[in-house]
Structures are given as C-alpha cells and as structure tokens.
ZADREN-587920 format. One line per field, with one value per residue: residue in one letter; residue number from 1; x, y negated, z of N, C-alpha, C in turn. Coordinates in Angstrom, 3 decimals. Atoms other than C-alpha are relative to their C-alpha. Layout:
// ZADREN-587920
rest	[A/...]
nr	[NUM/...]
n_u	[X/...]
n_v	[Y/...]
n_w	[Z/...]
ca_u	[X/...]
ca_v	[Y/...]
ca_w	[Z/...]
c_u	[X/...]
c_v	[Y/...]
c_w	[Z/...]
***
This chain:
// ZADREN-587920
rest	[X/X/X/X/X/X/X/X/X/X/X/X/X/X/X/X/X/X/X/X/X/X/X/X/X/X/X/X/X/X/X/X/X/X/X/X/X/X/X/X/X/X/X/X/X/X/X/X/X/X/X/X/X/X/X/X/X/X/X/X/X/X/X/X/X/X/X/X/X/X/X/X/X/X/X/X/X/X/X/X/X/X/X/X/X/X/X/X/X/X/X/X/X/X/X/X/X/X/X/X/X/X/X/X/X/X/X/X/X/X/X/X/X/X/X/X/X/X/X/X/X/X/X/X/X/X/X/X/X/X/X/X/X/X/X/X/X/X/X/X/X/X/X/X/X/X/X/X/X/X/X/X/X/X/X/X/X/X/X/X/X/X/X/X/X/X/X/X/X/X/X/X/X/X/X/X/X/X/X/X/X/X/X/X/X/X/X/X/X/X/X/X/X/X/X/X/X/X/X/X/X/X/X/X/X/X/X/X/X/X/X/X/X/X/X/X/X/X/X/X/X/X/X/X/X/X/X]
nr	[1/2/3/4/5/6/7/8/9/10/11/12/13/14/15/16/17/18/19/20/21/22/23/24/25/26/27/28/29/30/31/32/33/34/35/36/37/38/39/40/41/42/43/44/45/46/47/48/49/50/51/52/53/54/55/56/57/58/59/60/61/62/63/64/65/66/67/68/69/70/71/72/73/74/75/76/77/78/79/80/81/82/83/84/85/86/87/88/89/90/91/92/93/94/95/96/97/98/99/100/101/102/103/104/105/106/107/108/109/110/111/112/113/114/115/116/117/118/119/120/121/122/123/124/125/126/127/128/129/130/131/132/133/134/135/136/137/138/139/140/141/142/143/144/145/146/147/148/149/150/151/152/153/154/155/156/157/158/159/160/161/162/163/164/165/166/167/168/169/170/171/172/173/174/175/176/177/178/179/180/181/182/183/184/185/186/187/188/189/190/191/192/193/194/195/196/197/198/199/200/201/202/203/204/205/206/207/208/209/210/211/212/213/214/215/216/217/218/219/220/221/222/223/224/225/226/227]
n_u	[-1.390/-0.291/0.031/-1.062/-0.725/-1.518/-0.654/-0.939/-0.641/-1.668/-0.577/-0.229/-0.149/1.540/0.405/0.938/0.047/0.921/1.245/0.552/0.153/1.263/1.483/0.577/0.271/1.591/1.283/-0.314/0.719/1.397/0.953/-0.058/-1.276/-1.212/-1.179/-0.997/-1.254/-1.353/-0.902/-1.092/-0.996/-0.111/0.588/0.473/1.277/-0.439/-0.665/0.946/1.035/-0.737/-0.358/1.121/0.027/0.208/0.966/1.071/-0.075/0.496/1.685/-0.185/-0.891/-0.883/-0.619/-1.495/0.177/-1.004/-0.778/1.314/-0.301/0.997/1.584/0.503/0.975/0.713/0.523/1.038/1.385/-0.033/-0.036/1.146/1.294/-0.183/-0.108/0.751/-0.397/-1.044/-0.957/-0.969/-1.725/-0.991/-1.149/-0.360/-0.228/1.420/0.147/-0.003/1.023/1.362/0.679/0.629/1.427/0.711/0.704/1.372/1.436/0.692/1.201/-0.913/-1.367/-0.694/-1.204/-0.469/-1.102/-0.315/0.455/-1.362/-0.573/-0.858/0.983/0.999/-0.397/0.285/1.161/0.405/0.142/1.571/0.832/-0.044/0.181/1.757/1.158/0.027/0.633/1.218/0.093/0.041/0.793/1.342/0.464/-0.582/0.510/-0.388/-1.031/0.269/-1.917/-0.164/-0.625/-0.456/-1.373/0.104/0.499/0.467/-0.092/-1.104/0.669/-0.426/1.103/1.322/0.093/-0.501/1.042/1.069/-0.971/0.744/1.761/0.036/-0.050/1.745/0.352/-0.290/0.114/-0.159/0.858/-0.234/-1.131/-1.512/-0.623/-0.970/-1.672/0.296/-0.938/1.055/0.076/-1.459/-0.365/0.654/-0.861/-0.828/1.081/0.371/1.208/0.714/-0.302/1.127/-0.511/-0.791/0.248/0.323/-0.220/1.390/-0.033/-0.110/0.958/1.379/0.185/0.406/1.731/0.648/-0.270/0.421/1.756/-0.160/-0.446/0.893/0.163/-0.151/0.037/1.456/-0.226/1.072/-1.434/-0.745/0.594/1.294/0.190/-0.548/-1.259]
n_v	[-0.204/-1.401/-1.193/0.717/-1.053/-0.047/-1.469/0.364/-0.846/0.277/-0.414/0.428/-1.105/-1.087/-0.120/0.869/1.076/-1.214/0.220/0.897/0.647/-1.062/0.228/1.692/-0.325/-0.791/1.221/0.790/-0.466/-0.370/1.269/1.115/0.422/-0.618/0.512/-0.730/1.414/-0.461/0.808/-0.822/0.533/-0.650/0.807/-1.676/0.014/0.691/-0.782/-0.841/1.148/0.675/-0.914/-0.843/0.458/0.969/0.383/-0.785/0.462/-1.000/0.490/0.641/0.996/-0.403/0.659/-0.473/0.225/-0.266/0.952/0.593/-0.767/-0.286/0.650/-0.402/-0.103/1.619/0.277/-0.930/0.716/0.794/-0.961/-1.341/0.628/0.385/-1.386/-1.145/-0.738/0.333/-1.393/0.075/-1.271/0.280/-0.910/-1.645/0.268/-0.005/1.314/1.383/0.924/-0.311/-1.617/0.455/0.990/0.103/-0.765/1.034/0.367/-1.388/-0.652/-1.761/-0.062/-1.416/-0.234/-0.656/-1.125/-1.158/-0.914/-0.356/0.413/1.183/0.698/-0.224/0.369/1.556/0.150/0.162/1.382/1.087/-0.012/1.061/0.597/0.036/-0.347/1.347/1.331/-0.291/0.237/1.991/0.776/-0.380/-0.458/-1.430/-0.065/-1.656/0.368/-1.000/-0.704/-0.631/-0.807/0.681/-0.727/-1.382/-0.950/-0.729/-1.172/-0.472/-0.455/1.086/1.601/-0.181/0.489/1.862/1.119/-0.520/0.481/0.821/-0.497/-0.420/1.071/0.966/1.264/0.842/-1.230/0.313/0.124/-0.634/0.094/-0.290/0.131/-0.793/0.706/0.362/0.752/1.195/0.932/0.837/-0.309/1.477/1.230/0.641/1.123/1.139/-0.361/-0.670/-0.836/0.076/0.430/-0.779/-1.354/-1.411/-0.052/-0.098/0.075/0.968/0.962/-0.175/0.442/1.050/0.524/-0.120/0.889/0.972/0.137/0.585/1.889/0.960/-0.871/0.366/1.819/0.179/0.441/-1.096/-0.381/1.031/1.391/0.683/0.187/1.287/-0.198]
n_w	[-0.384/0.461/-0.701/0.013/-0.090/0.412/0.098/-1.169/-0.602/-0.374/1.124/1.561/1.289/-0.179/1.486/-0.532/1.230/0.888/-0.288/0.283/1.072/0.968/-0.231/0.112/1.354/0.182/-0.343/0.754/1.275/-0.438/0.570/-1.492/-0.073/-0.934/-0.156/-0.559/-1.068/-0.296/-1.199/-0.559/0.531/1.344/0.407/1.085/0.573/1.469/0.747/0.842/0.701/0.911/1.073/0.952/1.035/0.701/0.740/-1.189/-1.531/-0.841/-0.689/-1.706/-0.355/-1.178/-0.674/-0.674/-1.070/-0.782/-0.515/-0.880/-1.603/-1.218/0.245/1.076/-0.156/0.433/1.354/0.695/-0.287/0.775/1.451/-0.263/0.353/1.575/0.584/-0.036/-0.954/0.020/-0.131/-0.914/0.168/-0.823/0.213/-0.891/-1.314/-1.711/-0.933/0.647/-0.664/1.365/-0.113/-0.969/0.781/1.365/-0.333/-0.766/0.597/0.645/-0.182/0.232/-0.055/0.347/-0.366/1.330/-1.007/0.405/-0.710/0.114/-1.332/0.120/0.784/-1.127/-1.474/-0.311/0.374/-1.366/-0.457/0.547/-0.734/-1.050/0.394/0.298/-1.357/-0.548/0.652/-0.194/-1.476/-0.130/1.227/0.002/1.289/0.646/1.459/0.580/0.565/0.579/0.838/1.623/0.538/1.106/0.446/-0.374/0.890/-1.019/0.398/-0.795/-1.570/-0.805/0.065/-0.433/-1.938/-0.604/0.117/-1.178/-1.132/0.304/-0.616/-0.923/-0.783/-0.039/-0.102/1.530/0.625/1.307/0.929/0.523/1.314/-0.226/0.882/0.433/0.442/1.134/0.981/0.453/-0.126/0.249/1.556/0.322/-0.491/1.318/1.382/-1.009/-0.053/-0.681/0.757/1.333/1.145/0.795/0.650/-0.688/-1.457/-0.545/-1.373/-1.213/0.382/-0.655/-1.536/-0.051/0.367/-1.441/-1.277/0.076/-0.767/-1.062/0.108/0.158/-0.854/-1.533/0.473/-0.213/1.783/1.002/0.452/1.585/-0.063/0.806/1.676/-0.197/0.065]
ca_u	[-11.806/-9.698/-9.633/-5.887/-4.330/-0.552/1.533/4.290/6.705/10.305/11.463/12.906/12.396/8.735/7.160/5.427/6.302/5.007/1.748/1.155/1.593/-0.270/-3.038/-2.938/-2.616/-5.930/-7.951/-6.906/-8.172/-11.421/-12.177/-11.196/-8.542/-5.627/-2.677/0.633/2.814/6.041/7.614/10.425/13.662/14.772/11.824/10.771/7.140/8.711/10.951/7.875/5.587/7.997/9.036/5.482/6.377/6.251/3.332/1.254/0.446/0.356/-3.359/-2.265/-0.673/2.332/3.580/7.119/6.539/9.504/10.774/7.482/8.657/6.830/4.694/3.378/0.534/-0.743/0.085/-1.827/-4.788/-4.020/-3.484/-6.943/-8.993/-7.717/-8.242/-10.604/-8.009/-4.296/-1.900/0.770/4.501/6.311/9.977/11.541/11.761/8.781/10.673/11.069/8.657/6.563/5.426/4.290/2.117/0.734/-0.343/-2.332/-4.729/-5.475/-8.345/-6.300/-2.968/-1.277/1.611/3.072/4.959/6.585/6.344/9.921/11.524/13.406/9.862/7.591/10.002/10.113/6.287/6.616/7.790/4.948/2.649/3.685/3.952/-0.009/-1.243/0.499/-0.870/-4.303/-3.769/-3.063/-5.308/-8.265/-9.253/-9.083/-9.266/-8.472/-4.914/-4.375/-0.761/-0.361/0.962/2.971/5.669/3.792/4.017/1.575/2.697/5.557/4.874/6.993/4.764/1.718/2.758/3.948/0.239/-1.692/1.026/-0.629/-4.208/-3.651/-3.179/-7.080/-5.860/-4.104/-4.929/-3.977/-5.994/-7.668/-6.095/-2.540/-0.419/1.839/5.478/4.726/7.151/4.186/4.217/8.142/8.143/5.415/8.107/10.364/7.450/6.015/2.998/0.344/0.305/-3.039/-0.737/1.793/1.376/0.041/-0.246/-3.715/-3.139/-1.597/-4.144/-7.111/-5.405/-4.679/-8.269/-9.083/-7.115/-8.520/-12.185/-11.032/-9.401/-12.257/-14.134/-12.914/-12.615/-16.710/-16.167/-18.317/-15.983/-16.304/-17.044/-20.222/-20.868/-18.851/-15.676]
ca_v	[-14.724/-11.898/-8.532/-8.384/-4.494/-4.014/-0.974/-0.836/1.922/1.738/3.704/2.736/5.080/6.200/5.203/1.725/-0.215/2.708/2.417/-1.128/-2.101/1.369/0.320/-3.500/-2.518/-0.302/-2.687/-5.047/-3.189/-2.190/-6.079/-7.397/-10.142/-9.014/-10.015/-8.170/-10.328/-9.523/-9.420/-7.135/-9.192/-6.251/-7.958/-4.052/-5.273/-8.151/-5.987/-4.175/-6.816/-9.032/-5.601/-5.641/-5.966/-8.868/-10.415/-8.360/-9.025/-6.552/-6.714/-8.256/-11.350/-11.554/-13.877/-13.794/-13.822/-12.712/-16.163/-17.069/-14.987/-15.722/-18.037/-15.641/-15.430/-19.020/-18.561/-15.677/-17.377/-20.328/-17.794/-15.366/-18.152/-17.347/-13.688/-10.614/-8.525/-9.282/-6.133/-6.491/-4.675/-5.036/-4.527/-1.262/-2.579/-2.622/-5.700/-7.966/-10.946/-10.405/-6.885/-8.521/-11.190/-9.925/-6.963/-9.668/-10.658/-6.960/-5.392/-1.995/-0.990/1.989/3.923/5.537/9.267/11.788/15.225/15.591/15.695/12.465/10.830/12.189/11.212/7.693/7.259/7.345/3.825/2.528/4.350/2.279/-0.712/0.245/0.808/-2.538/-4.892/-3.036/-3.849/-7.595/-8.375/-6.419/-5.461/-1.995/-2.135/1.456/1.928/5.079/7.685/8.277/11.315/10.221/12.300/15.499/18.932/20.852/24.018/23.882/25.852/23.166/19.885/21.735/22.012/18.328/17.448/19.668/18.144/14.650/16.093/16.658/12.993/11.291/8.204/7.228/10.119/10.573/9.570/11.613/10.567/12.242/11.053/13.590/13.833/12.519/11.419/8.901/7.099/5.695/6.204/2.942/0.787/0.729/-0.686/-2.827/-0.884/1.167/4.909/4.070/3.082/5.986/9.340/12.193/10.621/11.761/13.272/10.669/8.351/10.446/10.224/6.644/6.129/7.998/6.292/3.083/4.243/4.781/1.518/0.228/2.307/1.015/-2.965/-2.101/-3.168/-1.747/0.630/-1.537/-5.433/-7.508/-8.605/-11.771/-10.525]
ca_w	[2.104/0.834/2.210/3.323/2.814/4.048/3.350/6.155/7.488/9.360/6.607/3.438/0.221/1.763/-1.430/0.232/-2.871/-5.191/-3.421/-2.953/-6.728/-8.079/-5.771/-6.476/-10.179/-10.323/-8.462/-10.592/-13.692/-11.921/-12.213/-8.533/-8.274/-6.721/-5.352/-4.527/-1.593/-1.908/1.646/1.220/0.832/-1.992/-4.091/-5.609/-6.160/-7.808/-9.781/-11.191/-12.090/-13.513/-15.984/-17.730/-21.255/-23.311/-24.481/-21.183/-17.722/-14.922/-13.562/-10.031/-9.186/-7.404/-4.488/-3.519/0.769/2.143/3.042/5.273/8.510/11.598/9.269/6.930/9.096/8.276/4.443/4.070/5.588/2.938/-0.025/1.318/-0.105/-3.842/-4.152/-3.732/-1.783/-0.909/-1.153/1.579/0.265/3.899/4.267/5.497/9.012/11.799/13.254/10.463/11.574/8.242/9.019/12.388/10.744/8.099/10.184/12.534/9.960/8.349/7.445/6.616/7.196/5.175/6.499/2.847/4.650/2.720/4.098/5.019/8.666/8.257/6.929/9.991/12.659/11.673/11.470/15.531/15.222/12.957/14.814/17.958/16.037/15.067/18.796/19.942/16.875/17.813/21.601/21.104/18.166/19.945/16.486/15.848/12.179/10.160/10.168/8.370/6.774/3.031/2.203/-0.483/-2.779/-1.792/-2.828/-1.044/-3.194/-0.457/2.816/4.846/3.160/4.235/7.950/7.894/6.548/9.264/11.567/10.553/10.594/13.885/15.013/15.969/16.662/13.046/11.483/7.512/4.448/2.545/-0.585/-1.150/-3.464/-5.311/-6.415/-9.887/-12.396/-13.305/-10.771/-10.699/-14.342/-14.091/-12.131/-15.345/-17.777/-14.900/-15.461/-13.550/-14.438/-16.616/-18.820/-19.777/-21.532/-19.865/-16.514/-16.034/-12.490/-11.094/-12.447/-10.788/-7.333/-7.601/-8.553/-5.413/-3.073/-4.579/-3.677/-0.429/0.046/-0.712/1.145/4.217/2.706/2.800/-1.270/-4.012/-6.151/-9.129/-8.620/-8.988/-12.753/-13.561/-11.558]
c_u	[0.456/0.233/1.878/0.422/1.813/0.433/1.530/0.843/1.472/0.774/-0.043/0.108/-1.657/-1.326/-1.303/0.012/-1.076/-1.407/-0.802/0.019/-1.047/-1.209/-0.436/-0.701/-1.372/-0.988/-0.053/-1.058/-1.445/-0.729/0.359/1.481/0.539/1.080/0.834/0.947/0.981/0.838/1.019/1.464/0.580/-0.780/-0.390/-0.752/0.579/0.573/-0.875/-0.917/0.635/0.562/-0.825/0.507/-0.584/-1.399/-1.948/-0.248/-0.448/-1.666/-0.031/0.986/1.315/0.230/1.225/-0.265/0.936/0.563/-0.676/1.037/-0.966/-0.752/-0.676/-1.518/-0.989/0.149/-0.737/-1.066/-0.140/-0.012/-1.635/-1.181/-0.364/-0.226/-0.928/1.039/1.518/1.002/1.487/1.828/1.227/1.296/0.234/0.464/-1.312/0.463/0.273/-1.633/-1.406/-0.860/-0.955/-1.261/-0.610/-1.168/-1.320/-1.531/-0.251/-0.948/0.116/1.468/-0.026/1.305/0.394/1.129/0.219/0.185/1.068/0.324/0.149/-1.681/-0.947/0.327/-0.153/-1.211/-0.142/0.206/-0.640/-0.967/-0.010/-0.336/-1.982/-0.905/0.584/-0.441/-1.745/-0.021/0.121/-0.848/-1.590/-0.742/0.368/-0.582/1.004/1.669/0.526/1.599/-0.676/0.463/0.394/1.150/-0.485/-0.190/0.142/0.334/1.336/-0.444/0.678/-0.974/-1.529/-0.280/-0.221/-1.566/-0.963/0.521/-1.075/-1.400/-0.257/-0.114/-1.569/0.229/0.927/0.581/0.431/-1.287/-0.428/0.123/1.626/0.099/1.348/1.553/-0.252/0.790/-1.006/0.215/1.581/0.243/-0.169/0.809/0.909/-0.482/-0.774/-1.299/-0.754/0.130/-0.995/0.732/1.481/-0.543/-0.030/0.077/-1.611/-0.188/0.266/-0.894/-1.220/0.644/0.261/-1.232/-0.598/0.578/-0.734/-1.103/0.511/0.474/-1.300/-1.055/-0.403/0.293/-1.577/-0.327/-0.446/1.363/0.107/-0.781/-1.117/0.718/0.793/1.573/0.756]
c_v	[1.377/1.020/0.134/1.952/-0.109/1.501/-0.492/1.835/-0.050/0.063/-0.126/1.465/1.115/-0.315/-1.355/-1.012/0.575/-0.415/-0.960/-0.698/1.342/-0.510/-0.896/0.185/0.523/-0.411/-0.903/0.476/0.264/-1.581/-1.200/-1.320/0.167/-0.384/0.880/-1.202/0.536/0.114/0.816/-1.061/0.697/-0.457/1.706/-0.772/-1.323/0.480/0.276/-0.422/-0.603/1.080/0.021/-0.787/-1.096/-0.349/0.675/-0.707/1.125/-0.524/-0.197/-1.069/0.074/-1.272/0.548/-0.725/-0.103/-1.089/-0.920/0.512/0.435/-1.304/0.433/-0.415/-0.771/0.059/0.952/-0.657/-1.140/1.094/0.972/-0.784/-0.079/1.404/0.915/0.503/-0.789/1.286/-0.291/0.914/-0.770/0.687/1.046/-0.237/-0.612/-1.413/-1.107/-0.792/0.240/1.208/-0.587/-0.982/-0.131/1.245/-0.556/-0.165/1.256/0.223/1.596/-0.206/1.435/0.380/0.954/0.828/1.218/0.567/0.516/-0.237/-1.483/-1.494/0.130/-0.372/-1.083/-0.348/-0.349/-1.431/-0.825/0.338/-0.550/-1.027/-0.457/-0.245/-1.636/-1.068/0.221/-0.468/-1.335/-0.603/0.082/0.433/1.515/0.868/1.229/-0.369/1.924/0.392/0.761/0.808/-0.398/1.291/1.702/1.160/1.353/1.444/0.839/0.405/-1.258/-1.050/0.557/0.167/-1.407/-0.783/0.514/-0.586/-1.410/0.022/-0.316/-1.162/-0.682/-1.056/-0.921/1.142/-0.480/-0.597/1.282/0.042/0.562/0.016/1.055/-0.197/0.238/-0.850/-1.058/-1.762/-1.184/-0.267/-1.679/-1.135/-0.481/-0.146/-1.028/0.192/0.525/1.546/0.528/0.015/1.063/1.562/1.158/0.030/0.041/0.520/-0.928/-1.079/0.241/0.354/-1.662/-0.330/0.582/-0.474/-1.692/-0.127/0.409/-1.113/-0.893/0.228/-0.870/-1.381/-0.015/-1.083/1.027/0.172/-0.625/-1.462/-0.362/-0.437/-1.461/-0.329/0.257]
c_w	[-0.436/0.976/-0.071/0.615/0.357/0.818/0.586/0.507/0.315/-1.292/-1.407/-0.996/0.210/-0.719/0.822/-0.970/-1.081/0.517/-0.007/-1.545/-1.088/0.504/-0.628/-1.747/-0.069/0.296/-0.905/-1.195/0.124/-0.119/1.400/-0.403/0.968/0.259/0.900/0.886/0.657/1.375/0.014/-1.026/-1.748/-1.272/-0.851/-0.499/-0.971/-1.348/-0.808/-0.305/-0.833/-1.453/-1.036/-1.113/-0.454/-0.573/0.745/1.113/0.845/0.548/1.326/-0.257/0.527/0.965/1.049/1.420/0.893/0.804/1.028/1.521/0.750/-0.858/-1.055/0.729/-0.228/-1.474/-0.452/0.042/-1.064/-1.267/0.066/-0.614/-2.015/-0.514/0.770/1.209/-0.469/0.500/0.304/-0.510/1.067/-0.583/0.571/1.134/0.803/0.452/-0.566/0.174/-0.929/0.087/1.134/-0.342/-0.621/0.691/1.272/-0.005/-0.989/0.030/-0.062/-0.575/-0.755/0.206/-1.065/1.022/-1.318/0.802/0.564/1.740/0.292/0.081/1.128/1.017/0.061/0.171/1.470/0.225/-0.475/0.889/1.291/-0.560/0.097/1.269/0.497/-0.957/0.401/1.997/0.167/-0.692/0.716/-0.964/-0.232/-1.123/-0.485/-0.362/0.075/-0.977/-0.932/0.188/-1.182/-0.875/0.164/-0.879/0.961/-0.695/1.169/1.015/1.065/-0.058/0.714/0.987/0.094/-0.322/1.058/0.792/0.097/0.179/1.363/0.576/-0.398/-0.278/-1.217/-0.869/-2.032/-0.898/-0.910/-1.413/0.206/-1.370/-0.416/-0.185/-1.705/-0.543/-0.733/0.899/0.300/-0.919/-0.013/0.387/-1.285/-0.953/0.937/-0.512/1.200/-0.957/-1.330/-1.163/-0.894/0.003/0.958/1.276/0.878/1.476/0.514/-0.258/0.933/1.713/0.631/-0.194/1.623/1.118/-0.245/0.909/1.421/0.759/0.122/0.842/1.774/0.070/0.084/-1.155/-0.858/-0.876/-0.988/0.586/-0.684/-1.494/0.451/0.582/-1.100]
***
C-alpha cells in the first residue's frame, strides 16, 4: 500500500503546491512511483504537470481529487494499491472535507510556512487541525512545518525559524526550502528544478527534503532494483 504524504496549510500562497510537486517530482526520478492528488479546486499541481513539454512526462502521476470530498478517504485507499507513495496537494482551507480525509489515512503531514507574520499566525489553525486528526485517529504519525520561501540572511526569518524550533509538539523540518527563482521557475515548464539551468541549490535542498520524507516513510533513499 502506498505511503500517503499530504502538504496542507489554511493559507494560500504558502508554497504547498511548490512542495508537493518538487517532492513528488524527485521521488519520482529517484525510481519510486509517485503520485500527485490534486485536491485543490485551483488545480496548481494540475497546472504544472500538465505544462511538461511535449514529447516528456513529469516523473509523477497526477489524479485530479478535488471532487471526492468527504469520500476521498475511501479513494485514496482504492488508488494506495497503485503506487509507492501518494503526494497529497490540499486546498488552502483546513475545512475543506479533503484536507480532513486525506489527513485520516497519513503517514506524514507537511505544513509548507513562510517566515513572514501573516504565514506564522495562520499555522495556529493547522496546528489545531494536526492535534485533533492526531486525537481522533489515535495515530500520532510525524506531522512536521516547512520552512519554505526562506531567507535566513534576514534577521526577522531567523526569529520566525527559532520561533518554530521552539514548538516540541510539531516542531519544523530540518529541510528548509529557500526563496529560489528555481523552484516557481519549474511550474512554467511543468518540470522539477533538476531540470533548469543553474538550479543546483535548489536541487540539493529538494534532494534533502526528499531523504527526509523518506526518512520518516521508513523508505530506502533510492528504491529496490526493478523499481
């Protein structure tokens, strides 16, 4: 059954699309099959799969979800039997039904936060969200905040990530993703940032959020032979 990642936060523009199709993408290439499941009405991750040039294929699947609701939770379980891992892109709302059911059957949740006022305050209503799917499920599987967009050269971003430090009980990752013209660049070739010029940083922190990902999926960083 697939390992079933979803990237979730109130807030729209906190780079949860960005993340779930760089990740899905990179796994992808590492050899796993992958699947991106679209649940945000906007259809981003669709947007940016469907872009990969002609005659290509992004290295993740996609399934358009959004229109499941309160029965995603049953097609995931029907879809978990076709793929390695299944990379969750909720919408920008905690109480659309899909965020709720997808976060059910998780094995890891990511909360994608830029370092910004606006970006830390909302996080209080995922992090509820997180303590009540962990209080009903009984499962209290790793549910863990991206730093996303960051630039720790700023004295402000580097409070807002000790700020984060600071929380035990859904503490950050320690992958942080930058503010990299790589990785938005990749949404308008419906690539990954493997794939454009001189995006070697953002390549080697996607690669390290992968291995953690995986990490905590308790998944070898590259797949058995034959994947």
């Amino acid at each position: 059954m697939s390992k079933i990642v979803t990237i979730f936060n109130e807030k729209g523009g906190a780079g949860k699309t960005t993340t779930a199709c760089q990740l899905a993408g990179t796994l992808g290439l590492r050899g796993y099959d992958v699947m991106v499941a679209d649940l945000d009405p906007q259809q981003s991750s669709t947007n940016w799969i469907s872009a990969a040039p002609e005659g290509t294929r992004f290295p993740a699947s996609l399934w358009r979800a959004d229109k499941y609701n309160s029965n995603i939770t049953a097609e995931l379980q029907i879809q978990s039997s076709k793929y390695d891992i299944i990379i969750a892109d909720c919408a920008p709302s905690i109480g659309n039904p899909t965020t709720w059911g997808t976060l059910l059957v998780s094995d890891l949740a990511i909360i994608p936060s830029k370092l910004n006022p606006p970006d830390i305050s909302a996080l209080v209503a995922a992090k509820k969200m997180a303590r009540r799917v962990h209080q009903e499920t009984g499962r209290p599987f790793p549910i863990r905040v991206l730093p996303n967009a960051a630039r720790l050269h700023f004295k402000d971003d580097k409070a807002a990530l000790a700020l984060l430090m600071a929380d035990k009980e859904f503490p950050p990752m320690r992958s942080i993703l930058g503010d990299r013209k790589a990785f938005t660049r990749a949404m308008q070739f419906g690539v990954t940032a493997h794939s454009l010029p001189h995006g070697e940083d953002a390549v080697a922190e996607i690669e390290k959020l992968a291995d953690e990902v995986l990490k905590y999926l308790g998944m070898p960083a590259k797949p058995a032979k034959g994947k």
